[in-house]
C-alpha positions in Angstrom: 45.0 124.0 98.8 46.1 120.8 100.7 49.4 121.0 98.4 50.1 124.6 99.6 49.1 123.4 103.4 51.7 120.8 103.7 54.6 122.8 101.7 53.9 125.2 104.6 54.0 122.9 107.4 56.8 121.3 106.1 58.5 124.6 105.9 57.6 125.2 109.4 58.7 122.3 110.9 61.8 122.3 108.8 63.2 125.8 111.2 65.9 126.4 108.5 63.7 127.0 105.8 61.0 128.9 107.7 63.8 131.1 109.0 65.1 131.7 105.4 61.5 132.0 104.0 60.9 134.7 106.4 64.4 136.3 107.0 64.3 136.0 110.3 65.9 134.5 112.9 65.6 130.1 112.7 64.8 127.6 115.5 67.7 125.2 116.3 66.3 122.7 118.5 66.3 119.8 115.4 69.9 120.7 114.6 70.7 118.4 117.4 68.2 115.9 118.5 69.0 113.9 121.7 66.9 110.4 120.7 67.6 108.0 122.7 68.9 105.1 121.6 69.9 106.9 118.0 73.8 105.6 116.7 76.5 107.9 114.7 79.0 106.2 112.6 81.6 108.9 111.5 85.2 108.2 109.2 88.0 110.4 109.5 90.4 111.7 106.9 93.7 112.0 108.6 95.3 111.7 112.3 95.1 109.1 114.9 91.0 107.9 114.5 89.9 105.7 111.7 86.3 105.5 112.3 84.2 105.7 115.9 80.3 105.2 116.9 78.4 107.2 119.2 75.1 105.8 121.1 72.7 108.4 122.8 70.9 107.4 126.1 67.9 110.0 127.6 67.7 110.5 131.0 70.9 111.0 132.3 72.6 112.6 135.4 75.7 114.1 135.6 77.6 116.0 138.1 74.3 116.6 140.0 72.6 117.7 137.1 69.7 115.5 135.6 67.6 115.4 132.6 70.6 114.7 130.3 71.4 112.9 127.5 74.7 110.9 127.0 76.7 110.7 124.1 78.5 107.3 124.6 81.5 107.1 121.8 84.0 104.3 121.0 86.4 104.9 118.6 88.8 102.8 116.4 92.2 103.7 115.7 93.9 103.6 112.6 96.9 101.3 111.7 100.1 102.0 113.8 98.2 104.7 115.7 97.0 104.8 119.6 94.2 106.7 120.2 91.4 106.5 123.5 88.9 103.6 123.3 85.9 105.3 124.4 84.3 108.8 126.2 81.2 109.7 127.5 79.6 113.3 127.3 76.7 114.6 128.6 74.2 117.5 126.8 70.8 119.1 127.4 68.7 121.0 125.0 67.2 124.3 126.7 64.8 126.7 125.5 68.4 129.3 124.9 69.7 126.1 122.8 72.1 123.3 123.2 74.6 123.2 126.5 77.6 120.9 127.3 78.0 119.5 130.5 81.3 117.7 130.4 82.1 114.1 130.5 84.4 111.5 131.3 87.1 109.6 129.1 90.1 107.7 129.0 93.8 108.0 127.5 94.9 105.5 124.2 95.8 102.8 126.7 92.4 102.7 128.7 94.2 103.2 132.1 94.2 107.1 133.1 90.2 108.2 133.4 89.7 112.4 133.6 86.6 113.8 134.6 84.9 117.0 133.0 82.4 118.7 135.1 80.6 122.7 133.7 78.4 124.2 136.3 78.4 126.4 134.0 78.3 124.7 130.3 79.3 125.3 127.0 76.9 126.7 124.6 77.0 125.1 121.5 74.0 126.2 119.7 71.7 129.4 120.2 68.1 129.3 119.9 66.5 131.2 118.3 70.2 131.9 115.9 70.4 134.3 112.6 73.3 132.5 110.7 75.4 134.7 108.0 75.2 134.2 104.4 78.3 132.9 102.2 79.9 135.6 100.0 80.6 134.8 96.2 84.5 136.1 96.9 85.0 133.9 100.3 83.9 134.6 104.0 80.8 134.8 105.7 78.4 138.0 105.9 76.3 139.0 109.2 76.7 135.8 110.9 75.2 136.1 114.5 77.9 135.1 117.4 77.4 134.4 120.8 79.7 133.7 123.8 79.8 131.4 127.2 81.5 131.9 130.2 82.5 128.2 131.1 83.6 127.0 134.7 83.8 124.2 135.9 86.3 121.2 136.7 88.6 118.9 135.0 89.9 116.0 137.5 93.2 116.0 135.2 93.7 119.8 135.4 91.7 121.2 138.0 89.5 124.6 138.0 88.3 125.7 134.4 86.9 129.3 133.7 87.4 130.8 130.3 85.7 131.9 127.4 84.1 130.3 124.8 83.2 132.1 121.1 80.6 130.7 118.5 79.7 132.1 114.9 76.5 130.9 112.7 78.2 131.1 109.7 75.3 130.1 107.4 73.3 127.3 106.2 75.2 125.1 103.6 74.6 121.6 101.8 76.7 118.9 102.9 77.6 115.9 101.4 79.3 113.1 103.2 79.1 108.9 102.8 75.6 109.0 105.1 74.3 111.3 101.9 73.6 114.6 101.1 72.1 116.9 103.5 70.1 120.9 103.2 70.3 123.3 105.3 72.7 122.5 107.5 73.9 125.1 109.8 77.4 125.8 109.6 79.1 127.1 113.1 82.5 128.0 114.2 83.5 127.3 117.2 86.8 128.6 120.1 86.6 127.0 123.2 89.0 129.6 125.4 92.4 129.4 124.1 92.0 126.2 122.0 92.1 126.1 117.7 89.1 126.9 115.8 86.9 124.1 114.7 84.1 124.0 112.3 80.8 122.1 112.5 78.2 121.4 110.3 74.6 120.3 111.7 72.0 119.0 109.6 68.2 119.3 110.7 66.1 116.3 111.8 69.9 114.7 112.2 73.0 116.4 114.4 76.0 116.7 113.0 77.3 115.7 110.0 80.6 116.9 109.1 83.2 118.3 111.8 87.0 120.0 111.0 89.6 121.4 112.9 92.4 122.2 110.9 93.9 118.9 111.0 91.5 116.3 110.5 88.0 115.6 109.3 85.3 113.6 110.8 82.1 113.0 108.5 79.2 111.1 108.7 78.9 107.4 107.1 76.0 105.9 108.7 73.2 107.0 111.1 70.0 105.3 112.5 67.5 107.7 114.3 64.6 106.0 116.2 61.1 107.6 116.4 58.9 109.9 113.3 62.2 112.5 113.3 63.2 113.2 109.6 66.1 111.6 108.2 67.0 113.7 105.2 70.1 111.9 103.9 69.8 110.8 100.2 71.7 107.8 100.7 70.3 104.3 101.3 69.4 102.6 104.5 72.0 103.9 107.1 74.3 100.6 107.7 74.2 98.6 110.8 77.9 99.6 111.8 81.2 100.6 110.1 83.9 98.0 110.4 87.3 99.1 111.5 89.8 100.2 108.7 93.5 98.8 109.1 95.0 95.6 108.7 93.0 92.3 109.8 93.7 88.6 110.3 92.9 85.3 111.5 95.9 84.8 114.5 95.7 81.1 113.6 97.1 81.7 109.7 99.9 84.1 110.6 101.7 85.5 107.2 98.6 86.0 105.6 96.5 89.7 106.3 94.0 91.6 104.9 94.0 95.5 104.5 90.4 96.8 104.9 89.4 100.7 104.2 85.7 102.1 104.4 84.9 105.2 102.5 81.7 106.4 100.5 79.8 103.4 100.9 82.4 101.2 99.5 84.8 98.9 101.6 88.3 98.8 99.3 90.2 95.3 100.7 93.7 94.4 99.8 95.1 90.5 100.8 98.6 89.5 101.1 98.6 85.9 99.9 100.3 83.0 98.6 99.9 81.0 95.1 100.2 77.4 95.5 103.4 77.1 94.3 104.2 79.2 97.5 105.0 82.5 95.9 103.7 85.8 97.0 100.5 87.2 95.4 98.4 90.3 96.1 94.7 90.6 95.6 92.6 93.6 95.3 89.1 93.9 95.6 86.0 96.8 96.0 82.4 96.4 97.0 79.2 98.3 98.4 78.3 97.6 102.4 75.0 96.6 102.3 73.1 95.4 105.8 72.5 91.9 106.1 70.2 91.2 109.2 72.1 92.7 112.2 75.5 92.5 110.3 76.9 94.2 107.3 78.4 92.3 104.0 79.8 92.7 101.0 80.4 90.7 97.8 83.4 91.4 94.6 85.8 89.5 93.2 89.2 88.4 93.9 91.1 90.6 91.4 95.4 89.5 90.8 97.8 91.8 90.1 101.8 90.8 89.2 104.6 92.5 87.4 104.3 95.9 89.8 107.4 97.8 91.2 110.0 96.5 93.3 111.0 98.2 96.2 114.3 99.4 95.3 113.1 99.4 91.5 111.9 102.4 89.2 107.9 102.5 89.3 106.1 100.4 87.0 102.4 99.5 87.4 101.2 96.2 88.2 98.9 94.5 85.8 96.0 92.7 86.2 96.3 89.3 85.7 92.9 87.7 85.9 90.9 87.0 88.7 90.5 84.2 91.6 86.5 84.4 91.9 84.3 85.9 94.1 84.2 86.0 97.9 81.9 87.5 100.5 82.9 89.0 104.1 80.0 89.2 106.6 80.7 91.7 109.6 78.9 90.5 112.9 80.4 93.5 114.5 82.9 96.3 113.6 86.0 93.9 114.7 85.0 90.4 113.7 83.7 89.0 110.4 83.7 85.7 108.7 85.3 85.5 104.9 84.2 83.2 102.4 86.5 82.8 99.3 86.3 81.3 96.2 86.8 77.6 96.4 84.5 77.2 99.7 87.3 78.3 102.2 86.2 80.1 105.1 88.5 81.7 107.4 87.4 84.2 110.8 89.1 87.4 110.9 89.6 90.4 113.2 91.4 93.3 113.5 95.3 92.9 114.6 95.7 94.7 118.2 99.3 96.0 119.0 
């Protein structure tokens, strides 16, 4: 009897399953908890981001409005790209479901500032909601929609009314590099005139997977504080992401490293010299893993020669042996310390054009 007790509450507190068990319609309000002090690392496939981290502070006021959470978001770009440093947006749960209250942010060079204020808001999430069902052939069955009228203000553009559509597609597993997630509430989404964009919510977390048509934003680390569920099968979410693109140390010009973050596995490439002066590439693949308030990771120095020229027919490089191991400890998502084989330790950031 205790057995069948919990399976109940659990189903209960779960919303998506109780709605499913009973074929009614499901509670939203964990789709997209507002914790204070919980941290978002997302990676993106394609376009001008790279990777970005969003901090959530309670008891906000915006625009004369209180009891709000903000969602404070920096964001790195990726190599040879410009893209805004940073935005803040404000949101509220009600008892109808989640509402957007606008924000402020800035353009790729940090200098222009625009101002988003709704008095009346987006509604991105209904509570209570009855999302759709996927069909075997494509498409969604009976998903429930719902609509906002939005006005407001946008200091950059100035009045704002128009219409905003939402569908709740239907619940879906996602997997992304934070792990694999049930349930999750998939929900299309037209703000006025705009493109559609699809997001995935995952209970007990927010959201886990965003696209638009262009690009895709999915989860790769998360850290919620408090008793709230964290269902992702992965390990411990990591501390941060470092940023993706080309690094160095500005005092050993001519020499760079290439870092890329996907899946749990940070993929570095370093343009090097031999001793004899002549140039040599390295390749190298390892897990993140938190270490204290940092992240790290550990492979070996793998050398490659004998690949394609640039004005030659392809041929594959081969590999040729390796250097040793090295470790790079990340302090943050823009400085870290490398340690390669030998005992040479070099400091390296990102390059900033």
């Amino acid at each position: 009897m205790k057995r069948i007790a919990a399976w109940i509450l659990t189903a209960i507190l779960s919303g998506a399953a109780f709605g499913q068990m009973m074929g009614g319609p499901m509670s939203t309000t964990q789709y997209f908890p507002l914790v204070d002090g919980a941290r978002y690392d997302y990676m993106y496939s394609a376009g001008a981001l790279s990777t970005s981290t969003t901090v959530m502070h309670g008891g906000q006021t915006w625009a004369g409005v209180s009891g709000l959470t903000a969602m404070h978001t920096t964001f790195a770009c990726n190599f040879g790209f410009a893209c805004a440093p940073d935005a803040t947006d404000f949101y509220r749960m009600d008892p109808d479901g989640m509402h957007y209250f606008g924000g402020t942010g800035s353009n790729s060079s940090g200098t222009v500032f625009s101002m988003m204020t709704f008095t009346n808001p987006e509604w991105l999430l209904k509570n209570p909601v009855m999302p759709g069902t996927m069909m075997n052939g494509g498409g969604y069955q009976n998903p429930e929609m719902w609509q906002a009228n939005v006005s407001g203000t946008n200091s950059m553009m100035g009045g704002q009314n128009y219409m905003s559509s939402y569908q709740a597609l239907a619940l879906e597993t996602v997997t992304t590099p934070a792990g694999t997630f049930a349930n999750c509430l998939h929900v299309r989404e037209q703000r006025g005139s705009g493109g559609t964009k699809d997001v995935w919510y995952a209970p007990g977390v927010g959201m886990v997977r965003m696209s638009d048509g262009n690009t895709v934003a999915e989860l790769a680390s998360y850290s919620i504080p408090g008793a709230i569920a964290q269902p992702g099968s992965a390990a411990a979410p990591l501390a941060f992401i470092p940023a993706s693109g080309m690094w160095w140390n500005p005092d050993e010009s001519g020499t760079g490293y290439y870092l890329q973050f996907q899946h749990g596995v940070m993929v570095t490439a370093i343009l090097s010299y031999t001793t004899a002066g002549d140039p040599v590439w390295y390749y190298a693949d390892g897990k993140l893993a938190n270490l204290g308030s940092g992240v790290m990771v550990t492979s070996t120095l793998d050398r490659y020669r004998g690949g394609q020229c640039a004005t030659c027919t392809y041929r594959p490089a081969a590999l040729t042996g390796n250097d040793g191991a090295f470790t790079m400890t990340f302090y943050s998502p823009t400085r870290a310390t490398l340690r390669l084989p030998g005992g040479r330790v070099t400091e390296i950031k990102p390059i900033a054009f």
